[in-house]
N, CA, C and O atoms as CSV, one atom per row, in Angstrom:
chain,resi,resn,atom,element,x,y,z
A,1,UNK,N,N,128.094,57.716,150.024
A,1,UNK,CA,C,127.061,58.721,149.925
A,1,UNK,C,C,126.570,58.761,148.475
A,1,UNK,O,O,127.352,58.838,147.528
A,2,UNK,N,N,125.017,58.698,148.323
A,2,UNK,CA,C,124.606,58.900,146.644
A,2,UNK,C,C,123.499,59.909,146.848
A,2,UNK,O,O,122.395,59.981,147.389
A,3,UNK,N,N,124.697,60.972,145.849
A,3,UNK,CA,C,123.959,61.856,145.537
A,3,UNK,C,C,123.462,62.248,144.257
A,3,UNK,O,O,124.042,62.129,143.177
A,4,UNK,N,N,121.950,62.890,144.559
A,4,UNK,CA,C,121.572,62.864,142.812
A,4,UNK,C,C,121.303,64.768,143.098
A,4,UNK,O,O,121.266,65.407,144.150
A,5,UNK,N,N,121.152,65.218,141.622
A,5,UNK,CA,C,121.100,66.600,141.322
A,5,UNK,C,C,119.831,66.373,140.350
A,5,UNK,O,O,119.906,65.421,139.573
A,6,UNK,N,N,118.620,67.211,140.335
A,6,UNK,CA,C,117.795,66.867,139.311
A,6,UNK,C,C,117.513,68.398,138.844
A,6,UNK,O,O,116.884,69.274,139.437
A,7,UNK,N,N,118.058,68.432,137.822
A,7,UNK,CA,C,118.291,69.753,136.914
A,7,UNK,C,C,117.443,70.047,135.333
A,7,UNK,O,O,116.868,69.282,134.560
A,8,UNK,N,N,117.707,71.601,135.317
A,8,UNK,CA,C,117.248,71.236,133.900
A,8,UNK,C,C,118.207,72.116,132.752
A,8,UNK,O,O,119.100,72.825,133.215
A,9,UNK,N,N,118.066,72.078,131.665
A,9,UNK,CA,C,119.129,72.723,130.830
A,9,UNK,C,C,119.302,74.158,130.337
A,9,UNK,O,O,120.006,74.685,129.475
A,10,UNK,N,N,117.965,74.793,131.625
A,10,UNK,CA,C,118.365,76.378,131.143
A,10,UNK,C,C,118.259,77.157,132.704
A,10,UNK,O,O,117.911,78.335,132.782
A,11,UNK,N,N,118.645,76.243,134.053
A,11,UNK,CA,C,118.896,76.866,135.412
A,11,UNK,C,C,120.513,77.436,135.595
A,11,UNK,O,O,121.357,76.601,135.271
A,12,UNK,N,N,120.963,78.570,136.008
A,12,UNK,CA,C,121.986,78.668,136.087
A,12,UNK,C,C,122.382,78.222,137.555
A,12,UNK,O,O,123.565,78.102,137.874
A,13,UNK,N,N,121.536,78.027,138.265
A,13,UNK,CA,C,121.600,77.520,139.587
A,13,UNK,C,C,121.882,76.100,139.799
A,13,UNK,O,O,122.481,75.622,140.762
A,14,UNK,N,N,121.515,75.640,139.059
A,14,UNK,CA,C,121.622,74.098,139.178
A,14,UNK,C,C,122.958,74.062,138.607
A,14,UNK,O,O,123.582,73.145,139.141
A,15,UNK,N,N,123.825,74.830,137.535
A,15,UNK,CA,C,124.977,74.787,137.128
A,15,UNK,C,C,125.825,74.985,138.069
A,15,UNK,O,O,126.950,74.486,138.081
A,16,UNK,N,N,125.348,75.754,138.967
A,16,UNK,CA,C,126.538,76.167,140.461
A,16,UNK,C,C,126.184,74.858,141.545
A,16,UNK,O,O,127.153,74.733,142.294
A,17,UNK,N,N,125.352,74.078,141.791
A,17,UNK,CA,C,125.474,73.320,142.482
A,17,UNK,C,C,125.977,71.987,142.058
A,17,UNK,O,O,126.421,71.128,142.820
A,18,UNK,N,N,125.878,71.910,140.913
A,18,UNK,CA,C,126.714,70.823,140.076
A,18,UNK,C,C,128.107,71.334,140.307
A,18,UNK,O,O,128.890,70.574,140.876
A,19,UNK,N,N,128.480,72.426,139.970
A,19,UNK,CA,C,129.879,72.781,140.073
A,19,UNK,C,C,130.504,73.106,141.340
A,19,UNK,O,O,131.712,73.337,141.379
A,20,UNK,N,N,129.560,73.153,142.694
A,20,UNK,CA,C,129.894,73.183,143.910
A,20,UNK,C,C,130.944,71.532,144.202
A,20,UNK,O,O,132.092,71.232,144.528
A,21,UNK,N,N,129.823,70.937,143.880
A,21,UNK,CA,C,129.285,69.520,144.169
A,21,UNK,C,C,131.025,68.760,143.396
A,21,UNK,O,O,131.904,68.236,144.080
A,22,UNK,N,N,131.054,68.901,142.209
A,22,UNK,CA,C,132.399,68.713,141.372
A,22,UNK,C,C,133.612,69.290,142.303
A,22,UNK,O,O,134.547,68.637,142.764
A,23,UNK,N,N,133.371,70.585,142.447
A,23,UNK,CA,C,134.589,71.344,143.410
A,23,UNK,C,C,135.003,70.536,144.695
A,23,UNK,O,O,136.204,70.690,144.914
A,24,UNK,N,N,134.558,69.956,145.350
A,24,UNK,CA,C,133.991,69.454,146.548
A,24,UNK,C,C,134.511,67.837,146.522
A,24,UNK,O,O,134.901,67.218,147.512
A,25,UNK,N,N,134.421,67.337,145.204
A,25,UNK,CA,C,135.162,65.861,145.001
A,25,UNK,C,C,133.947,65.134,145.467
A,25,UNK,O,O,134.241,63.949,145.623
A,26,UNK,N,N,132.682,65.377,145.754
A,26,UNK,CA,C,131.108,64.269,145.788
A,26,UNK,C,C,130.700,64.089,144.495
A,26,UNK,O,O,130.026,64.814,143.764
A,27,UNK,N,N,131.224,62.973,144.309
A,27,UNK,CA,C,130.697,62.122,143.196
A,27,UNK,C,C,128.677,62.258,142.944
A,27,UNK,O,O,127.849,62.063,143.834
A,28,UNK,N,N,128.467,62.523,141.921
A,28,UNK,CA,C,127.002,62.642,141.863
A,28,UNK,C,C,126.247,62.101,140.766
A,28,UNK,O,O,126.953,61.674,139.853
A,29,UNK,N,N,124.882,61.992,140.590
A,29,UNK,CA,C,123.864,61.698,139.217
A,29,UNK,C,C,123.380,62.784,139.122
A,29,UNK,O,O,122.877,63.252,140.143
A,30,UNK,N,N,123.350,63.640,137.780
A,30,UNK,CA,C,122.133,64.313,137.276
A,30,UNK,C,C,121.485,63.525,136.687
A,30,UNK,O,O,121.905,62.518,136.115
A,31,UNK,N,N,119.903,64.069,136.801
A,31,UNK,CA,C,118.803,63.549,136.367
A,31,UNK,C,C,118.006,64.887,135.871
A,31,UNK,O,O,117.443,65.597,136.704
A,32,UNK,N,N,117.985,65.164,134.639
A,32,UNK,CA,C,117.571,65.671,133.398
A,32,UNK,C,C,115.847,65.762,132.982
A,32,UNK,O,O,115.236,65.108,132.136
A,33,UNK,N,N,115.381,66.759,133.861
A,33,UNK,CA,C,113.924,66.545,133.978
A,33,UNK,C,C,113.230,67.188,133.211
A,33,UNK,O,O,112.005,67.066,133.206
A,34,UNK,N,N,114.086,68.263,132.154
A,34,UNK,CA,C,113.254,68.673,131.105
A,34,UNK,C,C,113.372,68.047,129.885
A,34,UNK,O,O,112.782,68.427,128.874
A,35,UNK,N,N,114.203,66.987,129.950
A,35,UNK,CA,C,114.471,66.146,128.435
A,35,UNK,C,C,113.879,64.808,128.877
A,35,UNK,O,O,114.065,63.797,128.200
A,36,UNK,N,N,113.093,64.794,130.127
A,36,UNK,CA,C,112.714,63.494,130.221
A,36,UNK,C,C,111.200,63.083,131.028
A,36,UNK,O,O,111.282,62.922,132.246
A,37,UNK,N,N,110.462,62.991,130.673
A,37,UNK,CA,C,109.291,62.845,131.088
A,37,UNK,C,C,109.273,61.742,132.373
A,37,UNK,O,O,108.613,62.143,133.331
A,38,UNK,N,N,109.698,60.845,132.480
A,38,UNK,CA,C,109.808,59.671,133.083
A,38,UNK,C,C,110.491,60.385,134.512
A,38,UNK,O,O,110.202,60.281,135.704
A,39,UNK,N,N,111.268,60.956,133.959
A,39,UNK,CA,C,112.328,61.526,135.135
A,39,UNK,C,C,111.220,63.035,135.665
A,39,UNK,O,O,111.310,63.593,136.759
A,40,UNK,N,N,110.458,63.332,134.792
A,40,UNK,CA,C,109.775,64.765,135.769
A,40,UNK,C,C,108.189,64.012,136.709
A,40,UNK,O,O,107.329,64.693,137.269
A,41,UNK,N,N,108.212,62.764,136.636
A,41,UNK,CA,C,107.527,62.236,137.093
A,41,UNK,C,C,107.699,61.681,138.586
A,41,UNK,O,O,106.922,61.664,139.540
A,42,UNK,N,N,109.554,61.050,138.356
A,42,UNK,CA,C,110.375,60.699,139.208
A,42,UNK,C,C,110.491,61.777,140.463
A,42,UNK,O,O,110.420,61.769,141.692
A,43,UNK,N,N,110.730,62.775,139.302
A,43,UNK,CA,C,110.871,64.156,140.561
A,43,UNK,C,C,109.710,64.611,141.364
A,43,UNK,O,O,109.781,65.074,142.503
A,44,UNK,N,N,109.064,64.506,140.943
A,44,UNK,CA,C,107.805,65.040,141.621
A,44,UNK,C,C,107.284,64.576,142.652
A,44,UNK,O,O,106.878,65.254,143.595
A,45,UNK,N,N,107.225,62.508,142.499
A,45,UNK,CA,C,106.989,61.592,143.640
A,45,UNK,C,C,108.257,61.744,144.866
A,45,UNK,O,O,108.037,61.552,146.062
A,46,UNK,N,N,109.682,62.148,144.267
A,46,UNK,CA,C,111.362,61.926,145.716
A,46,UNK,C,C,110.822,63.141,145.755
A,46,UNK,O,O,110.111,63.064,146.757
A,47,UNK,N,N,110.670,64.395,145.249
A,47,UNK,CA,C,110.542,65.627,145.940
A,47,UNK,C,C,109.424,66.135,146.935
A,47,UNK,O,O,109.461,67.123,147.667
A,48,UNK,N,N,108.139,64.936,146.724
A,48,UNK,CA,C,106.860,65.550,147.603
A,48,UNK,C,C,106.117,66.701,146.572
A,48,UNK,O,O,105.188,67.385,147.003
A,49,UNK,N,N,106.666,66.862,145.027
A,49,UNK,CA,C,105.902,67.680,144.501
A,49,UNK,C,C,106.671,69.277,144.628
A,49,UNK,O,O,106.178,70.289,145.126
A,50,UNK,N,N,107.744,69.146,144.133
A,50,UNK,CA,C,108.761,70.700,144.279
A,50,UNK,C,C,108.540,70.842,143.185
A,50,UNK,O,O,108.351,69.895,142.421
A,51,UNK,N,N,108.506,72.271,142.783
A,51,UNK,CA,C,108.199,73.278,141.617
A,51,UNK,C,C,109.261,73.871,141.231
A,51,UNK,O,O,109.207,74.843,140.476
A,52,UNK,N,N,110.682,73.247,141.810
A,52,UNK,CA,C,111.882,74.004,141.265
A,52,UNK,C,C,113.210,73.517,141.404
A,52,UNK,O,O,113.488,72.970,142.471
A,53,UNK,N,N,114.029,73.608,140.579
A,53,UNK,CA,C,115.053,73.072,140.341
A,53,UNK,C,C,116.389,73.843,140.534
A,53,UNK,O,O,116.589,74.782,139.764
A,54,UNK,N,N,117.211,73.590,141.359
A,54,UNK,CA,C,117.492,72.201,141.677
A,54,UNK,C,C,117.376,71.629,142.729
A,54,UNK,O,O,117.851,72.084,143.770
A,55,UNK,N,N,116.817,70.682,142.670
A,55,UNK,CA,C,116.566,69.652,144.048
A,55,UNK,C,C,117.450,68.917,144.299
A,55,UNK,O,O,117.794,68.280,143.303
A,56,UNK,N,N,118.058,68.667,145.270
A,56,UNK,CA,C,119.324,67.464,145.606
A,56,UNK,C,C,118.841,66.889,146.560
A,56,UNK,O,O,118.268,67.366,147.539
A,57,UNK,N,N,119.264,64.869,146.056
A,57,UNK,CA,C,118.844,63.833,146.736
A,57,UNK,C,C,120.183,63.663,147.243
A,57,UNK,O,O,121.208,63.778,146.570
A,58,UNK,N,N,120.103,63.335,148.678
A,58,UNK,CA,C,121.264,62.838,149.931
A,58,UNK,C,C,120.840,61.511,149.908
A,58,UNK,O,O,119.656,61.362,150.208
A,59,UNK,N,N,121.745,60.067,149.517
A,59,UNK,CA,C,121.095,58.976,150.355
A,59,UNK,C,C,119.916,59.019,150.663
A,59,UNK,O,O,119.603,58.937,151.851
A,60,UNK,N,N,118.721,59.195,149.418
A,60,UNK,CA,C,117.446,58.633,149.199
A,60,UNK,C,C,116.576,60.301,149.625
A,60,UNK,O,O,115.385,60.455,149.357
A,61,UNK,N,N,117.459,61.462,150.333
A,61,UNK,CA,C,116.511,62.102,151.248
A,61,UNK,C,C,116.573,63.396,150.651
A,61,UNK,O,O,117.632,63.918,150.302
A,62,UNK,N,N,115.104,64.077,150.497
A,62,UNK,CA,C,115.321,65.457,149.467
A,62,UNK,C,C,116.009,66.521,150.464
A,62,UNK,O,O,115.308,66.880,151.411
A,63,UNK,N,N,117.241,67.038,150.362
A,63,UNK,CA,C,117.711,68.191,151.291
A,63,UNK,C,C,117.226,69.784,151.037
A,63,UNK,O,O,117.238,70.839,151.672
A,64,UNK,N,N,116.784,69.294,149.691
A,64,UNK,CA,C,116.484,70.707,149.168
A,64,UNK,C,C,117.170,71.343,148.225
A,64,UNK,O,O,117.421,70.537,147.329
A,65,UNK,N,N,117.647,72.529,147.961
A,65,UNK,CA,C,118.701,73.098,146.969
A,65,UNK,C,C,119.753,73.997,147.112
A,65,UNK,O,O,120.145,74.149,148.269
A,66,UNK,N,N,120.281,74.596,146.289
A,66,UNK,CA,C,121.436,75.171,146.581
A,66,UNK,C,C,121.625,75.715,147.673
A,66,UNK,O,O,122.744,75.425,148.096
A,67,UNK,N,N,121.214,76.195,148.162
A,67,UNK,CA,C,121.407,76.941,149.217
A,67,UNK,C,C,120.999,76.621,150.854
A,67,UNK,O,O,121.136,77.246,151.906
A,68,UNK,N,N,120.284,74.983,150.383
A,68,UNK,CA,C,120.497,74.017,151.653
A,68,UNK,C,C,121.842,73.103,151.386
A,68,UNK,O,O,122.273,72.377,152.281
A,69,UNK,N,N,122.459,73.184,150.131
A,69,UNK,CA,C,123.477,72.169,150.051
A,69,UNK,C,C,124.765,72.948,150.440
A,69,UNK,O,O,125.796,72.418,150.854
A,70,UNK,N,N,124.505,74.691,150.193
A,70,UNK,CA,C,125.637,75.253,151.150
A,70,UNK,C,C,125.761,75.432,152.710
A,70,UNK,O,O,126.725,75.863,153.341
A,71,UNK,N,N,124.817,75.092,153.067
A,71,UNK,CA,C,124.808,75.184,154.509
A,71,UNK,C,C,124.939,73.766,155.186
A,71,UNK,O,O,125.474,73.573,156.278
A,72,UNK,N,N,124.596,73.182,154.698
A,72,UNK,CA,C,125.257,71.415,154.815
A,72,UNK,C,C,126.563,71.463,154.906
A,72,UNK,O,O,127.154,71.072,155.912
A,73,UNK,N,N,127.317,72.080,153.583
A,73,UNK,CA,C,128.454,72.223,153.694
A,73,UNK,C,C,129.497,73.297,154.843
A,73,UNK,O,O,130.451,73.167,155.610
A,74,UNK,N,N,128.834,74.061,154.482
A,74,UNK,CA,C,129.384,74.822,156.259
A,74,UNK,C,C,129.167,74.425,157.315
A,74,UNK,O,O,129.873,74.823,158.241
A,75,UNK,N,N,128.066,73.455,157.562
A,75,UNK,CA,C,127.955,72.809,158.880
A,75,UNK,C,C,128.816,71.653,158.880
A,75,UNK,O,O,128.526,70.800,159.720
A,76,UNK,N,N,130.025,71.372,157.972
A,76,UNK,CA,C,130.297,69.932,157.963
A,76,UNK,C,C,130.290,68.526,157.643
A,76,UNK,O,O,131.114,67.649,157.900
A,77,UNK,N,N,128.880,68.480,156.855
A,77,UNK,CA,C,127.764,67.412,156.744
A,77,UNK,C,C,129.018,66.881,155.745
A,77,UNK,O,O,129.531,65.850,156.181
A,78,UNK,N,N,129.537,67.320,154.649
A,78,UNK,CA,C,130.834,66.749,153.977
A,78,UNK,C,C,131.842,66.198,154.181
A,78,UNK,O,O,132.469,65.479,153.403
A,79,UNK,N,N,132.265,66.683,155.991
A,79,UNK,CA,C,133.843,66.250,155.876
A,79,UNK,C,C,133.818,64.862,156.504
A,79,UNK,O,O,134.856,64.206,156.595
């Protein structure tokens, strides 16, 4: 499974899904979209154009954010 997190350095939300994500033992990429132009470009084309962070990529597919990545997880989608 490759998962990416595309965050930025002043969401406290994106800090809890990184730290879900760590808790959880799923290996992941952040991708750093306010220190990187290249990468807020990136985000914009995998996200369809999302206005907020954090977005998490499943195996290529935008699931959405925190609070679609907890309900993934209560449904199982992890184990």
């Amino acid at each position: 499974m490759n998962i990416v997190v595309y965050s930025t350095n002043s969401c406290p939300i994106c800090v809890k899904a990184k730290d879900l994500l760590t808790k959880w033992n799923l290996p992941f990429e952040v991708k750093m979209i306010d220190t990187d132009r290249l990468l807020l470009v990136e985000f914009s084309k995998v996200t369809d154009g999302a206005r907020t962070v954090p977005q998490i990529i499943i195996d290529g597919k935008c699931i959405g954010g925190f609070s679609e990545l907890t309900e993934l997880h209560m449904d199982g989608f992890f184990d």
